[in-house]
C-alpha positions in Angstrom: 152.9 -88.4 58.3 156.4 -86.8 58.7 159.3 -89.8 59.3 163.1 -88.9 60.2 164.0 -88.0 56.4 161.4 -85.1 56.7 163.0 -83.6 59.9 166.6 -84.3 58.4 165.2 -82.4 55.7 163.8 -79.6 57.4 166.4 -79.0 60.2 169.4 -78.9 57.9 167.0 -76.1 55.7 167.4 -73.9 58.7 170.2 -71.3 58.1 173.4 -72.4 59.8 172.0 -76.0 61.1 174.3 -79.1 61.2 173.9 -82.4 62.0 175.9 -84.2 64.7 175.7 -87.2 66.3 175.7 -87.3 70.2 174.6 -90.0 72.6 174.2 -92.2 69.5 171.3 -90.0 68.1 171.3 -87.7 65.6 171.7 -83.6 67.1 170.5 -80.5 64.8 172.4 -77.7 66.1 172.5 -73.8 64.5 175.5 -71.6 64.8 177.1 -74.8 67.0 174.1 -74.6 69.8 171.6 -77.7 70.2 167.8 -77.0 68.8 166.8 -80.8 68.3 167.2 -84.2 68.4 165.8 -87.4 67.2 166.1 -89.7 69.3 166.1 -93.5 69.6 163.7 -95.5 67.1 163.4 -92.2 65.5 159.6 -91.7 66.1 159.7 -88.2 67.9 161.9 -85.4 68.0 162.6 -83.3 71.5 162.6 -79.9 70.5 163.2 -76.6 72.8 160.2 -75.3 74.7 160.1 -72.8 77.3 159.5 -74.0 80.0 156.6 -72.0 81.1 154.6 -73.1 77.9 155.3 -76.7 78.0 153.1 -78.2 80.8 150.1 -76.3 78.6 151.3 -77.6 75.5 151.4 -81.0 76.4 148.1 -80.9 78.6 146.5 -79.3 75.7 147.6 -81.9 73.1 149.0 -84.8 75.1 148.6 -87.3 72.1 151.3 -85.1 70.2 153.5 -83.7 73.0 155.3 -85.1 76.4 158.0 -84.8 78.6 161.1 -87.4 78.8 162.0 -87.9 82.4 165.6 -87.1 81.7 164.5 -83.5 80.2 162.0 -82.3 82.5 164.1 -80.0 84.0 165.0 -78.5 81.1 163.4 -76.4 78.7 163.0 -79.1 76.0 159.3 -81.4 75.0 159.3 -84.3 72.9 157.0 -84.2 69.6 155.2 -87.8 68.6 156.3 -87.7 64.8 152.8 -89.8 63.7 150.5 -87.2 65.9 151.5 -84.5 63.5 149.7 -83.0 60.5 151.7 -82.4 58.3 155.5 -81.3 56.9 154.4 -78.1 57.5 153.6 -78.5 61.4 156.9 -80.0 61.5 158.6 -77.0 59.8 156.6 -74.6 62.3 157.8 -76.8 65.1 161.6 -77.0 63.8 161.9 -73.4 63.5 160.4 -72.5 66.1 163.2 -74.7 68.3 166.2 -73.4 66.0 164.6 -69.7 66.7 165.3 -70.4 70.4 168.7 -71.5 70.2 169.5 -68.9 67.0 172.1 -66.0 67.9 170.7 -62.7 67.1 172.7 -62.4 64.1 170.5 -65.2 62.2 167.2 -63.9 64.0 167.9 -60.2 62.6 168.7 -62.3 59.2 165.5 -64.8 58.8 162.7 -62.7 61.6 160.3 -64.8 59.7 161.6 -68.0 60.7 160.3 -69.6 64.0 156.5 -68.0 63.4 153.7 -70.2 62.2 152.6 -70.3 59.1 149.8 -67.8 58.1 146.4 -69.5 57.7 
């Protein structure tokens, strides 16, 4: 089961990612812009999610994936760090977010990043 030292790990992998603390939590940003957070007692991560795939997401796999209150109208969904698989699901997730928030100058750099692993 992935723990905060595995998406420390992973987000600051990402190309351009930094850590920063805001609102007493710790922020993974790329090229300055926001992709994650781990919030509180560090047992989920929010993560960007359109917002049109998010109510399926979590009603497809509500054990894994919800929506904070405070984010709803946003395009952001909330990961259970225990629900998931694997580092690897985490990595998918992760890059996924930092794909969103990415300027086209990293996209055009790492196209690869952000897409699930092949099976």
């Amino acid at each position: 089961m992935p723990d905060a030292d595995d998406v420390r790990r992973i987000a600051l992998s990402l190309p351009d990612t930094t850590e920063k603390i805001a609102w007493a939590m710790p922020t993974f940003r790329v090229a300055g812009k926001m992709f994650a957070t781990l919030p509180e007692d560090e047992t989920s991560i929010a993560v960007r999610c359109p917002k049109e795939e998010r109510d399926e997401l979590v009603l497809s796999e509500p054990a894994k994936f919800w929506i904070a209150d405070h984010e709803a109208g946003f395009a952001w969904v909330r990961v259970r760090l225990g629900a998931l698989e694997d580092d690897g699901e985490l990595h998918d997730i992760l890059a996924d977010s930092w794909r969103q928030a990415a300027p086209s100058r990293l996209l055009d750099t790492y196209p690869e990043l952000g897409l699930p692993a092949a099976d």
